[in-house]
N, C-alpha and C positions, 0 to 999 in steps of 0.2 A: 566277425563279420567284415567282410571289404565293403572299401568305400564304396563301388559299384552296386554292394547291395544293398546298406546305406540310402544311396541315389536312390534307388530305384523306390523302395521301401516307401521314403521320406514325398515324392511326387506323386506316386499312384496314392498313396495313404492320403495326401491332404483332397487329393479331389474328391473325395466323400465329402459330407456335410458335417460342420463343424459338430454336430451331434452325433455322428460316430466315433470323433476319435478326443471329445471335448472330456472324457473321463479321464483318460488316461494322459492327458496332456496338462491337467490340475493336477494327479499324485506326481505324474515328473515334475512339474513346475515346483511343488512344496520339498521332495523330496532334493533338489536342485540346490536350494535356495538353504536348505539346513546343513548341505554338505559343506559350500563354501561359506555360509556365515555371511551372505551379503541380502538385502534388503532387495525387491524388485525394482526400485529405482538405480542403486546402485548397478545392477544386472544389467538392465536394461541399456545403461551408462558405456558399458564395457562393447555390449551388443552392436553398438551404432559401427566401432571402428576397429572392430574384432572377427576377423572372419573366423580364424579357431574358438574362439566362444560360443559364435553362432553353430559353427558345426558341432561342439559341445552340448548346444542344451542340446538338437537335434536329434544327436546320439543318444540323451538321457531319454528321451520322450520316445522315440523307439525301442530302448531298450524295455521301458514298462511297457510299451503298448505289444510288446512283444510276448511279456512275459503273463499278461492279460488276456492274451490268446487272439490276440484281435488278426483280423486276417490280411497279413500282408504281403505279397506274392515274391516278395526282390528276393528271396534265398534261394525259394523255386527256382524264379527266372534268371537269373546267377545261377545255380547250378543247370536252368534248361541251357544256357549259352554251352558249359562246359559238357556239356553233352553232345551238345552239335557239333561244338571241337571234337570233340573224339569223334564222331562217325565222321567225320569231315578226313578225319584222317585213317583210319580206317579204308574207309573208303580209297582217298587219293589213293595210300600205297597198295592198294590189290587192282585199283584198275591202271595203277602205274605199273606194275607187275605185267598185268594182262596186255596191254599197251606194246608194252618195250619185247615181251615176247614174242608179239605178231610184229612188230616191225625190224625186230632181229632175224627171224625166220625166212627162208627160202624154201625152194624145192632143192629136192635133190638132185646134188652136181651143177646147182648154180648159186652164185654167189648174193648175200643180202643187197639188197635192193638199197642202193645210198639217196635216191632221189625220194622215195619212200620211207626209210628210216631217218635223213634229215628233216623230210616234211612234216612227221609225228613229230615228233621229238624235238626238234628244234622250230624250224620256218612257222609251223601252228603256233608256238606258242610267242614270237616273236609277233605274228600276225596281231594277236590276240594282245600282247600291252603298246604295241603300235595304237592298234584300235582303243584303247582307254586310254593311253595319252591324249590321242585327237580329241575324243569324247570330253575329255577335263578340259581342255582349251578351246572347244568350241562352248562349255557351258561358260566355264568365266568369262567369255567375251562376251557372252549375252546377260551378262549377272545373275548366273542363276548357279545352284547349289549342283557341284558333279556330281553324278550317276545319281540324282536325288530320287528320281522316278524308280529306278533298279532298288533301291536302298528302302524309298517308302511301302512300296510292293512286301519285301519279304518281310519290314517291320509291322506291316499291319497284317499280314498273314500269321506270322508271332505272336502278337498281340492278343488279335482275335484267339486264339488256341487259351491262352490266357485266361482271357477275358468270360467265356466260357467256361473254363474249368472252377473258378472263382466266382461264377456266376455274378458278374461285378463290369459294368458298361462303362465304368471311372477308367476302366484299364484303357480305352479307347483313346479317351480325352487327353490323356496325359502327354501328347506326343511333342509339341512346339518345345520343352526342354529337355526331354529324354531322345530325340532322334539324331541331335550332333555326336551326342555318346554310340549310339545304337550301333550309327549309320559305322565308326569307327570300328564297331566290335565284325560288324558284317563283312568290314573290307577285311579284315582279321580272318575270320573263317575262312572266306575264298580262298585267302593266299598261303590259309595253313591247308586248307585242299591240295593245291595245287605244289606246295613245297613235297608231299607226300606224296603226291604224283610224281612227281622229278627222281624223289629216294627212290622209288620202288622203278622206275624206269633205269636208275642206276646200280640197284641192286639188281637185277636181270640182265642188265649187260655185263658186270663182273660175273657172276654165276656162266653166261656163258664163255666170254671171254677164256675163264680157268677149264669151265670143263667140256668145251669145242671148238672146232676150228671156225673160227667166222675169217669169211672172204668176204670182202666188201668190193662194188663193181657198178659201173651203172647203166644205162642205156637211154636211149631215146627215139622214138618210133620218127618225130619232122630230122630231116637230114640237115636242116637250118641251125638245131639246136645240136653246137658240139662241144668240143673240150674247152676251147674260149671261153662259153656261157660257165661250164662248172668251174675252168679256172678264176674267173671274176667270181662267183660265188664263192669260194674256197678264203680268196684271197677277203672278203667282208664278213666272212664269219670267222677268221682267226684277228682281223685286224685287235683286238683289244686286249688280245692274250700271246699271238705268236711271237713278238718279240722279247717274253720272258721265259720262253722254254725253248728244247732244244729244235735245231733249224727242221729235224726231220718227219717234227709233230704235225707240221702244217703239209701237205702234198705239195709235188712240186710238178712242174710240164709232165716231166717223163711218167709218174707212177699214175697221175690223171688221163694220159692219152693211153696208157698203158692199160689200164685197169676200164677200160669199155669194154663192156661184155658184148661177143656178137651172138646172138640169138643162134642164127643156123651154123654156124662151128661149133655151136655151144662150147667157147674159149674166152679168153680174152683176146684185145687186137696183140697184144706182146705176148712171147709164149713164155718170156720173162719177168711178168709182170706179179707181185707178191700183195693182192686184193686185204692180208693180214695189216699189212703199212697204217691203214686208213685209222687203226681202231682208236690211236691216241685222239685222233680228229676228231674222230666222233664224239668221244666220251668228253674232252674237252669242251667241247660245244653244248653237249648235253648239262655242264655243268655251268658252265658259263650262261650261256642264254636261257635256262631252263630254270636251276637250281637257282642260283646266286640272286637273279632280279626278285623273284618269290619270296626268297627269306627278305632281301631288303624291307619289301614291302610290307609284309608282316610285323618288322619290328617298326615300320614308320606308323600301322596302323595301333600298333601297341602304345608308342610312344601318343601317339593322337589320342586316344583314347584316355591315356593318363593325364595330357595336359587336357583334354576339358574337364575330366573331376578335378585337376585339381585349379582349374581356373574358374571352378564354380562360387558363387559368391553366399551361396544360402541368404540371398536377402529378398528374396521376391513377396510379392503380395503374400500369395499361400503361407506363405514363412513366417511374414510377419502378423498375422491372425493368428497360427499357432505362439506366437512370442508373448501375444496380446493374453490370452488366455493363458499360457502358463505362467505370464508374470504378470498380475494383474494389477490395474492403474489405481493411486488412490483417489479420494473422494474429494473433496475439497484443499482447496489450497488458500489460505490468508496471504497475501501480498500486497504492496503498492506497485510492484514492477514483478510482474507473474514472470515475466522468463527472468530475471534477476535470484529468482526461488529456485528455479528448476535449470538454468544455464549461467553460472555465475561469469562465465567468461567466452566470447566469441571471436575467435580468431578470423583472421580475415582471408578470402577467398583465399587468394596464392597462398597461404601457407596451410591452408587447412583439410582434412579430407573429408569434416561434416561442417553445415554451419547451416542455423538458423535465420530463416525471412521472415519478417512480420507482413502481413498481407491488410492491406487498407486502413483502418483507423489508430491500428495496433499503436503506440508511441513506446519506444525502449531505444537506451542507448547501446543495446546489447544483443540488436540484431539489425541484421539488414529490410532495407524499406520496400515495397511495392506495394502497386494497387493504389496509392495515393492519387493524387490530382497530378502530379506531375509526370506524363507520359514517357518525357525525355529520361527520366528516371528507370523507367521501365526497361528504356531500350539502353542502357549503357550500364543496367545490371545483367542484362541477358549476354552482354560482349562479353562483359568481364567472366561471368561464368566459362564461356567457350574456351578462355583461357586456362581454366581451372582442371584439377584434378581429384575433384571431389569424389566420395564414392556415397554420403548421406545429402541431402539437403527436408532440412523440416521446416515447412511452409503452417505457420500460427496464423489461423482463420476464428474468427468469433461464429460461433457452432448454428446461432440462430439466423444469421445472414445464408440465406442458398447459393450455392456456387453461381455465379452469370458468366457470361459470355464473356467477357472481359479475360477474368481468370479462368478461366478453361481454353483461351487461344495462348495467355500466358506459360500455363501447363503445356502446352503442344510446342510450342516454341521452345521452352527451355528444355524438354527432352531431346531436339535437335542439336543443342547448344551442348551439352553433359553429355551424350552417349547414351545408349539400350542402357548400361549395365547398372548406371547409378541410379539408387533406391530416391525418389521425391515421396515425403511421407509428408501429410494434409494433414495434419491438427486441430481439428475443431474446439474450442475451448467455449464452455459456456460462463458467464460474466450474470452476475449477481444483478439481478435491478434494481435492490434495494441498494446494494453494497457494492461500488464496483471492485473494492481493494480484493473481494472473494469468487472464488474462482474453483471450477469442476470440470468433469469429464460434460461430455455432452450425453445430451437425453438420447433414447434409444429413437425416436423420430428424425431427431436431425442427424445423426449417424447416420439412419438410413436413407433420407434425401441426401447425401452429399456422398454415400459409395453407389448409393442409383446414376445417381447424375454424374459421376467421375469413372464411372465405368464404361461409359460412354464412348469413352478417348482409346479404350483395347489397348492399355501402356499395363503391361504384367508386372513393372516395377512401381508403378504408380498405387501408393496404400494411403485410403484414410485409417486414421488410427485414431485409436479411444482412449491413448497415451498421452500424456502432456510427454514434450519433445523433451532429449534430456543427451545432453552435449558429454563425448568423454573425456573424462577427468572432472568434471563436475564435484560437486558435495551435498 
């Protein structure tokens, strides 16, 4: 399986309800946990600052849920892409074919039409990444995502087909972290269209080239428009290539004034003129402005495409409910300093890439403070965060306290501070009445007032979790 289908598999599959895929997410979980010999705490340990771990269980939990027959569409839709590649190409080189034959073509006893066979072939499509240049720089000046409207369009016309055949409306939802992949795969197709376009427009001009005579020639009906205009053209479409081939690739005054076709002589203006001269012109341009920007693109959209999988983090909410369920939390904990049991050591921001906050009454030496009384507190741990480079931060709440206003503008702020990508995971801990040294998950009530109410804030990295937090290297 590729990563891509992986991806795919892994986001459509969780948008179901933890009751569809909550079976097979416990035999990967045990079956996980007996390969490598480690305990769910220990796991869970490794998880916090392990992106290959986390794509690890991932993979396990797909692979049973796979093998369980559960239905999940990423092989499909990885192979529907590689499908559209092929007609994409397919395609490009027979209407590159049909293309470059009609704009090679004349009547007879006149020579191909160069204002015609340039405009196909080359000016069209110079047009055309002129025009998606502009389009990319007029979207980033407005902050908005290029050709995102082009991109969303054929993704949700994809989708939908999907969605449909899977009889499954999850497939809809999934779009806020599969469309930066998608959108990459789409620019992928066009440009492997259009690369296939160019072959077959080049494979038709060789074919004739060998087995007819092509005369190339041109004309122009306003008497304003004369050898000047196509010598200044000539001279901007060799500019990037004539000075590393030979001087006579490029036309020069005489074979351009030369090679004007006059209609009622049916001649050229020079009865010396050899309309054959042109063809390296051509074809060079053809390869150059046609060929060459296409493949670029292509592999830029490839290379795009690689670096978001592989700058996926697998830490998001969805991810982490599937972690919660395959590695499940224990029951109680005896302590006098509960994160001293489950974080024996907490490095401190700059050097760390996870670290534990205690939130309000909390008292530990062994984690960082808010939510106290002192505000100023608040505001000069939010700084120092901005500085940081953290990719966890687990925020330890007592389970039966309801989130307020306080901490939830907290929460909005420090996701400003850290970036989108970093996971803030909410710890609700519930605390013994009897006993405070004794210590649990929390009840399925206050779990659910504290994912109701923190949902609130639409942060898809933001997880309350039914884990007590667990720092790596721990014990």
């Amino acid at each position: 399986m590729t990563e891509l289908t992986d991806f795919l598999d892994a986001e459509y599959g969780l948008q179901r309800g933890e009751q569809a895929w909550r079976e097979s997410a416990l035999e990967a979980g045990a079956e996980l946990m007996a390969d490598l010999q480690l305990g769910p705490q220990e796991l869970r340990r490794k998880l916090v600052a392990d992106r290959g771990m986390r794509l690890l269980v991932v993979k396990h939990w797909l692979r049973v849920a796979r093998k369980s027959k559960e239905i999940l569409p990423g092989t499909a839709m990885d192979n529907g892409f590689r499908m559209i590649g092929v007609v994409a190409a397919i395609g490009g080189l027979l209407l590159g074919l049909g293309t470059g034959r009609a704009a090679l073509s004349s009547p007879a006893g006149e020579p191909v039409n160069l204002w015609l066979c340039l405009g196909v072939l080359v000016l069209l499509q110079v047009g055309f990444l002129l025009s998606a240049v502009l389009a990319v720089c007029i979207a980033k000046s407005r902050g908005r995502q290029w050709l995102s409207a082009f991109s969303n369009v054929l993704q949700w016309l994809h989708r939908w087909s999907w969605a449909k055949r899977f009889h499954s409306s999850e497939l809809l939802q999934a779009m806020p972290r599969t469309q930066k992949v998608e959108r990459w795969l789409w620019l992928g197709l066009t440009q492997r269209f259009a690369v296939f376009f160019n072959l077959g427009a080049l494979l038709m001009f060789v074919a004739m080239l060998l087995f007819t005579e092509l005369q190339f020639g041109w004309a122009t009906t306003p008497t304003s428009i004369g050898a000047d205009h196509m010598e200044v053209l000539v001279h901007i479409l060799a500019a990037p290539w004539g000075w590393a081939f030979p001087p006579d690739w490029v036309p020069d005054r005489i074979l351009i004034e030369g090679t004007q076709w006059d209609s009622l002589a049916v001649q050229f203006r020079s009865a010396h003129a050899d309309g054959r001269a042109w063809w390296p012109f051509v074809m060079m341009n053809v390869l150059l402005w046609g060929l060459m920007p296409r493949l670029l693109l292509m592999k830029w959209a490839a290379n795009g495409k690689n670096k978001e999988l592989r700058g996926l983090d697998w830490n998001h909410r969805r991810l982490q409910d599937l972690f919660e369920v395959m590695l499940p939390p224990s029951t109680v904990t005896t302590a006098p300093d509960f994160l001293a049991a489950h974080a024996p050591s907490t490095p401190t921001i700059t050097s760390a890439n996870c670290v534990i906050l205690a939130w309000g009454d909390w008292q530990s030496s062994l984690a960082l403070q808010a939510g106290g009384r002192d505000l100023n507190q608040d505001a000069a741990l939010l700084q120092e965060l901005a500085k940081s480079t953290l990719n966890t931060i687990q925020i330890v709440v007592e389970a039966g306290e309801a989130p307020d206003k306080r901490l939830t503008s907290f929460l909005a702020q420090m996701r400003g501070k850290v970036g989108p990508a970093c996971l803030i995971q909410v710890c609700p801990i519930a605390v013994d009445s009897a006993d405070s040294a004794v210590w649990g998950p929390p009840s399925a009530r206050d779990l659910l007032i504290w994912r109701r109410t923190l949902a609130n804030l639409h942060d898809d990295h933001l997880h309350v979790s039914a884990v007590a937090p667990a720092m790596p290297g721990g014990v």
